[in-house]
C-alpha positions as protocol buffer text, in pm:
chain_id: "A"
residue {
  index: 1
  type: UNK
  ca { x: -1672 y: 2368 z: 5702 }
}
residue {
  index: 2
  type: UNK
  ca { x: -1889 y: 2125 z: 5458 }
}
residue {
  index: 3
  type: UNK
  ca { x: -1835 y: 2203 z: 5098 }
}
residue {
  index: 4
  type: UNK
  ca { x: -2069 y: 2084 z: 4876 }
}
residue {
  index: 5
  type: UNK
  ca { x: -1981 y: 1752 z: 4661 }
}
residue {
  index: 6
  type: UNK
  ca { x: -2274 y: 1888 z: 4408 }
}
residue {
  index: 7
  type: UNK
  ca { x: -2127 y: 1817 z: 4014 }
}
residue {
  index: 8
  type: UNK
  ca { x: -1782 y: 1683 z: 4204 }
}
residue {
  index: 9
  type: UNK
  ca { x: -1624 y: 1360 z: 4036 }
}
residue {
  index: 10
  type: UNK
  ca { x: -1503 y: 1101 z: 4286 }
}
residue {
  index: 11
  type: UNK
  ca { x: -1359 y: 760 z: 4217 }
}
residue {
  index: 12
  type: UNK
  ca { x: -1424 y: 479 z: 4451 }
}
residue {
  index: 13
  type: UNK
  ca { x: -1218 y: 173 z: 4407 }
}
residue {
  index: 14
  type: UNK
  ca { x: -1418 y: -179 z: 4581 }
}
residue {
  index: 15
  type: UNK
  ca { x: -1763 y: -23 z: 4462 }
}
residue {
  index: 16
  type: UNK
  ca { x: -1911 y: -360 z: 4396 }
}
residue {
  index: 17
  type: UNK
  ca { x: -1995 y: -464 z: 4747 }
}
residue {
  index: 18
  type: UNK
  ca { x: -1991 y: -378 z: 5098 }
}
residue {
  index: 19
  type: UNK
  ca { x: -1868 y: -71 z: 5213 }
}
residue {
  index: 20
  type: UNK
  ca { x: -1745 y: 21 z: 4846 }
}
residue {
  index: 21
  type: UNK
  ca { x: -2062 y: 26 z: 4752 }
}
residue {
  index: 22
  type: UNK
  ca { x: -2244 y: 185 z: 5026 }
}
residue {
  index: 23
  type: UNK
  ca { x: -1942 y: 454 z: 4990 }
}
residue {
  index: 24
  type: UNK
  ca { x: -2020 y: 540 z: 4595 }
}
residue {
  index: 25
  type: UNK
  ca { x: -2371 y: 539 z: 4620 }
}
residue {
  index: 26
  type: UNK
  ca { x: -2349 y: 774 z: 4875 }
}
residue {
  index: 27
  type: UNK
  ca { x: -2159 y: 1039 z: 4730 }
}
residue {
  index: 28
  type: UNK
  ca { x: -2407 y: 1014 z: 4460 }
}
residue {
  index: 29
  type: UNK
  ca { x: -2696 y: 1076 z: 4659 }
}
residue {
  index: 30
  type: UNK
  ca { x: -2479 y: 1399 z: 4768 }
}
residue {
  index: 31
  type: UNK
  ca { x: -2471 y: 1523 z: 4425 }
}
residue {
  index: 32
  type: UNK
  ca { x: -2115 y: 1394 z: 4323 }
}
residue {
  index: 33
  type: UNK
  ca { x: -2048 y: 1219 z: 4000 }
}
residue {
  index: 34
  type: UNK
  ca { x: -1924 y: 889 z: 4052 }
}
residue {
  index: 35
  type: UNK
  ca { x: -1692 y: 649 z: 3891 }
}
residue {
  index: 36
  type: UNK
  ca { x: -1636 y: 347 z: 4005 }
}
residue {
  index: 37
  type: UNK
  ca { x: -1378 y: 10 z: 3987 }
}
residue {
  index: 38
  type: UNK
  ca { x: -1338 y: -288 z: 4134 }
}
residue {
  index: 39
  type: UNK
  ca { x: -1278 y: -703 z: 4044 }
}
residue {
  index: 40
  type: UNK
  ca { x: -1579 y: -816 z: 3922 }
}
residue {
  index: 41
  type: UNK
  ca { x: -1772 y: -621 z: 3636 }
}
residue {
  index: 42
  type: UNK
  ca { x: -2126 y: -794 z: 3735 }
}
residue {
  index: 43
  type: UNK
  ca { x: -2110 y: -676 z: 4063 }
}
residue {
  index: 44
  type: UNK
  ca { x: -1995 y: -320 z: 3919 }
}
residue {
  index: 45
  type: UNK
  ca { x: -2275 y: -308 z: 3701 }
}
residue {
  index: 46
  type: UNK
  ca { x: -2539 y: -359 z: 4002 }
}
residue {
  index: 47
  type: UNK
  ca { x: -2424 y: -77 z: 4161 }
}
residue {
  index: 48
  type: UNK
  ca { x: -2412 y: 111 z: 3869 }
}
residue {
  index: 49
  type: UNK
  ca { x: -2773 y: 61 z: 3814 }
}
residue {
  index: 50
  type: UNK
  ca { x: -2872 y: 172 z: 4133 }
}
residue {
  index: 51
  type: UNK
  ca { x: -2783 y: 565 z: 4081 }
}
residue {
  index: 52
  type: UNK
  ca { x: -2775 y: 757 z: 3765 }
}
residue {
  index: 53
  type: UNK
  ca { x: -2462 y: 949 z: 3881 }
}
residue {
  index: 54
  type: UNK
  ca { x: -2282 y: 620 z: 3907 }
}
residue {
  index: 55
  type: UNK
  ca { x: -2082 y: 534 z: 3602 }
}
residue {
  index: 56
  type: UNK
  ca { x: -1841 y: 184 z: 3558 }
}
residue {
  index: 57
  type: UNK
  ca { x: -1498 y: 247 z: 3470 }
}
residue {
  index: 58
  type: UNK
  ca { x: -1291 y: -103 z: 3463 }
}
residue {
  index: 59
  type: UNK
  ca { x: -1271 y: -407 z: 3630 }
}
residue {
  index: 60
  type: UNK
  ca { x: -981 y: -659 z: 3711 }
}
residue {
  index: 61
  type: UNK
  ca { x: -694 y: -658 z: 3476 }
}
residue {
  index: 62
  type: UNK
  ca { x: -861 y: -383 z: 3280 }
}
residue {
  index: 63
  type: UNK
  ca { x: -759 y: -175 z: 3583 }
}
residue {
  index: 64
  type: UNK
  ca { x: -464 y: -232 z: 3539 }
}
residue {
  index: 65
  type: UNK
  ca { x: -429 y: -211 z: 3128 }
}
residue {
  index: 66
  type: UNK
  ca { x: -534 y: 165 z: 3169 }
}
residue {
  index: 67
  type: UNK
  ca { x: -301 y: 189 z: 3434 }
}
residue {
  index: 68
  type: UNK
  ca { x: -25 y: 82 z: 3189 }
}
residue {
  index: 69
  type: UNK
  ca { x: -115 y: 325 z: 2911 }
}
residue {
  index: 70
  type: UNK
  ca { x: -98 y: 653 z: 3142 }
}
residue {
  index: 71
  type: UNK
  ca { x: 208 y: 843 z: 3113 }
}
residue {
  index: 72
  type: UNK
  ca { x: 496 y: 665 z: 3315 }
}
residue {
  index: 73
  type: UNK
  ca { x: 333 y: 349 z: 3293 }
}
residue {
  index: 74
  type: UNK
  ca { x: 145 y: 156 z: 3597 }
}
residue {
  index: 75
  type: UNK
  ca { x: 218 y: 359 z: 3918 }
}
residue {
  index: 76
  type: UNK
  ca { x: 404 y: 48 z: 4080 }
}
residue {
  index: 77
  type: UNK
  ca { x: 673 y: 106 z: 3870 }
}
residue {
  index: 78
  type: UNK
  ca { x: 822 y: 405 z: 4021 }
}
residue {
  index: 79
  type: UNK
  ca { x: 791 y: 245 z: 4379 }
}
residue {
  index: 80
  type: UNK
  ca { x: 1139 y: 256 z: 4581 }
}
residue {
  index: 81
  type: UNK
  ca { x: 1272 y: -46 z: 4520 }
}
């Protein structure tokens, strides 16, 4: 059954380019709200500009610096070691 991504958030990691891209823009077209990340903040802020829905969260190491500041630190840190 097809549920309706109409005033959904989704986060798309690799939005800049390529299928990333292609991916966020669209599950805005679908009527999702759409954040998006990836490693280079020029490329972020194309896609961005292509779709009002589509909002830049971080790029590159600022990933990972909000990563850090959630609760139990960056996810990779309670990998099985």
């Amino acid at each position: 059954m097809y549920e309706s991504l109409n005033n959904k958030v989704a986060l798309v990691t690799g939005a800049g380019t390529g299928i990333g891209r292609a991916i966020a823009q669209r599950l805005a077209d679908e009527g999702a709200y759409v954040m998006i990340v990836g490693r280079t903040a020029s490329t972020l802020k194309e896609t961005a500009a292509c779709k009002e829905r589509i909002k830049s969260l971080a790029s590159g190491m600022a990933v990972l610096t909000f990563l850090s500041t959630m609760p139990g630190g960056h996810p990779s840190h309670r990998l099985p070691k």
